[in-house]
N, C-alpha and C positions, 0 to 999 in steps of 0.2 A: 728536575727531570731524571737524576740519575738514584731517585728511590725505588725500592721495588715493587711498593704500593702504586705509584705512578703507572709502573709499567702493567703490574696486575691489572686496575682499575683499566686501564687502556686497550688490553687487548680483550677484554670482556665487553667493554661497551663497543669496540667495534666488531666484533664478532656478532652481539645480539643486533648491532643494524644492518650487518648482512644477512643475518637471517629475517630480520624483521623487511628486508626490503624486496626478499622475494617470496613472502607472507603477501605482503600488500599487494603483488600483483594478481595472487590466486592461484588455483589450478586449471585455467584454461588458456592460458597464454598460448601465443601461437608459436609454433616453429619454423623449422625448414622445411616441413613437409605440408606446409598452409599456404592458399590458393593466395592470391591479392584478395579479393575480394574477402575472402576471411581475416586479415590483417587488417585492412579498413574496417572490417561492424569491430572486429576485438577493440578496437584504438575508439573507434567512434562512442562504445558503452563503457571503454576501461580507461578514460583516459587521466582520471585524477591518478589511478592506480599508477601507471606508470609515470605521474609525476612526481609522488610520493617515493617512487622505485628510485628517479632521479637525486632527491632530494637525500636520499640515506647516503647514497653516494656519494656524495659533496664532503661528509662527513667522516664516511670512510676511508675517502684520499687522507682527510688529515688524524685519523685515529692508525692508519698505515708509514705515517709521515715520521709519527713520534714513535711507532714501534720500531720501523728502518734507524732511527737515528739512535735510539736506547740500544739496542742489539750490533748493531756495526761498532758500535763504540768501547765495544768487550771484543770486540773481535781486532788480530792482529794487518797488518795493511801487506800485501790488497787487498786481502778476503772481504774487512769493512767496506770497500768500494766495492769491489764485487756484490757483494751484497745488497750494498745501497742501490746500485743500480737497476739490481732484481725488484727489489721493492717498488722503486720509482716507476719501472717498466711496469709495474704490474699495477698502481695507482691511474697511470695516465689511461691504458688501455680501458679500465673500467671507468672512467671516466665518456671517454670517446665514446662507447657503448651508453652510457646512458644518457648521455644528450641526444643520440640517435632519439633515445625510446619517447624521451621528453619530445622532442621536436616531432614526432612522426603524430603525438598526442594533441597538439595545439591546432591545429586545424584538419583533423580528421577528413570531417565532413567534405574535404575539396582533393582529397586525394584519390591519385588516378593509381587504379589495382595494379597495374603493371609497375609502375613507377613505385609504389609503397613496397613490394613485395621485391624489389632491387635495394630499396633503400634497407629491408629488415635484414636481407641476405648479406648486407655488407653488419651490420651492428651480430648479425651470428658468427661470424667469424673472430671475435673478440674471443673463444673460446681456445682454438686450436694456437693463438697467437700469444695469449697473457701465458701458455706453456714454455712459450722460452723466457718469460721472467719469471715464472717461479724456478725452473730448470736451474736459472743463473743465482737465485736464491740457496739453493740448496746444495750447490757444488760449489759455492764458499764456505758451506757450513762443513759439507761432508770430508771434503780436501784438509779440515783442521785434525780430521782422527788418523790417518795416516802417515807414516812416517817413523823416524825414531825418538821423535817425544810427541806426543799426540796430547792436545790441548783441548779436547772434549770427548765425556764417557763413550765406551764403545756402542751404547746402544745408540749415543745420537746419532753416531757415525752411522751406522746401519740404516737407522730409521732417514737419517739424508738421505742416503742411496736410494733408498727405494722408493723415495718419494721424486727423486731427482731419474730414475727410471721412466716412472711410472709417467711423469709428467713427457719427459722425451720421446715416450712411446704415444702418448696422446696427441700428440703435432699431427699423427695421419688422420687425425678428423678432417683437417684441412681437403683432403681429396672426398672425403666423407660424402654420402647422398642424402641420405634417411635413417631411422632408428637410430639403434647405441652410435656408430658412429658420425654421425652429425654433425656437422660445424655449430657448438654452442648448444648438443643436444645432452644424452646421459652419460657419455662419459667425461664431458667435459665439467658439467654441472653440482654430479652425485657421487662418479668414482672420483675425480681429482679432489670436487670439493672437500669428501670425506676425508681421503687421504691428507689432502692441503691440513683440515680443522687439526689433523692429529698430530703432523708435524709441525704445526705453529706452537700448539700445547707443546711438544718436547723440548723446543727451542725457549722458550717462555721460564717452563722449569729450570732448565740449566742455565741461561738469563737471572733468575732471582737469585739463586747460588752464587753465579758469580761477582752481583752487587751485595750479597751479602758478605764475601770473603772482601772485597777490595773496600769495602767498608769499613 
């Protein structure tokens, strides 16, 4: 586990099944800003899709599992728990969020619009909320560049911060109605996601490095 093949190979196949799992859903998934009645025909004509959307997920907690515990474990204590916890918080949340999607998909056909479109409202909120564990993710990392011996290059330091901003700034989706800010809509999605994809990669690089030196 503590190779850096391991860890390569690892964040790449989980990375391609989160993109592969919101491929499967498509582009017409419903939002926050969708009727019940539009939630019910999407789940009613989509629903392998978001089984399939579930089903990456499963896999993702445990390709998240083995990245938290490769990367804590270069890291000095607490930050390693810090850390770990960010990860964990951020595995469970996507989790809860996709059994919502699964469950709402199993019996379509009997569900009442009011009731579906409370039940999606809560599985959208998975957005504003996984922000305080990547937050917690990133201000263990960023916290190591600071100081009088600073124990990772300065761009990670930076690229933490601003990703450990960006994300704390994201939390007001939570008041969120419609459009960019949404609970679960594009900035939660596309600006975090991207940001999140870039700072995993910087973490990832300096990760191989430091299994190649303590090797």
């Amino acid at each position: 586990m503590k190779s850096p093949r391991v860890l390569l190979l690892n964040i790449l196949a989980t990375g391609a099944l989160y993109v592969a799992g919101f491929v499967a859903l498509g582009g017409s998934v419903p939002t926050i800003d969708s009727t019940g009645q539009e939630i019910v025909d999407w789940f009613s004509n989509n629903g392998t899709r978001a089984q399939i959307y579930a089903w990456t997920a499963a896999f993702i907690s445990l390709g998240l599992g083995i990245f938290g515990g490769q990367v804590s474990a270069l890291l000095p204590e607490p930050n390693r728990y810090i850390f770990f916890a960010g990860v964990l918080g951020f595995a469970i949340t996507a989790q809860v969020q996709a059994w919502i999607w699964a469950g709402l998909a199993l019996h379509p056909e009997g569900l009442d619009p009011v009731a579906a479109r409370v039940i999606f409202d809560i599985s959208a909120y998975w957005g504003p909320l996984v922000n305080g564990s990547t937050a917690t993710m990133a201000a263990a990392v960023a916290a190591l560049g600071f100081g009088a011996s600073p124990s990772i290059p300065r761009w990670l330091t930076w690229l933490s911060c601003v990703f450990f901003l960006e994300q704390a700034i994201e939390t007001v989706t939570i008041f969120g109605q419609t459009g960019f800010f949404a609970p679960g809509g594009t900035m939660n999605v596309y600006l975090g996601g991207t940001i999140g994809f870039v700072w995993v990669g910087g973490v990832v690089r300096w990760a191989l490095q430091r299994i190649d030196e303590t090797a």
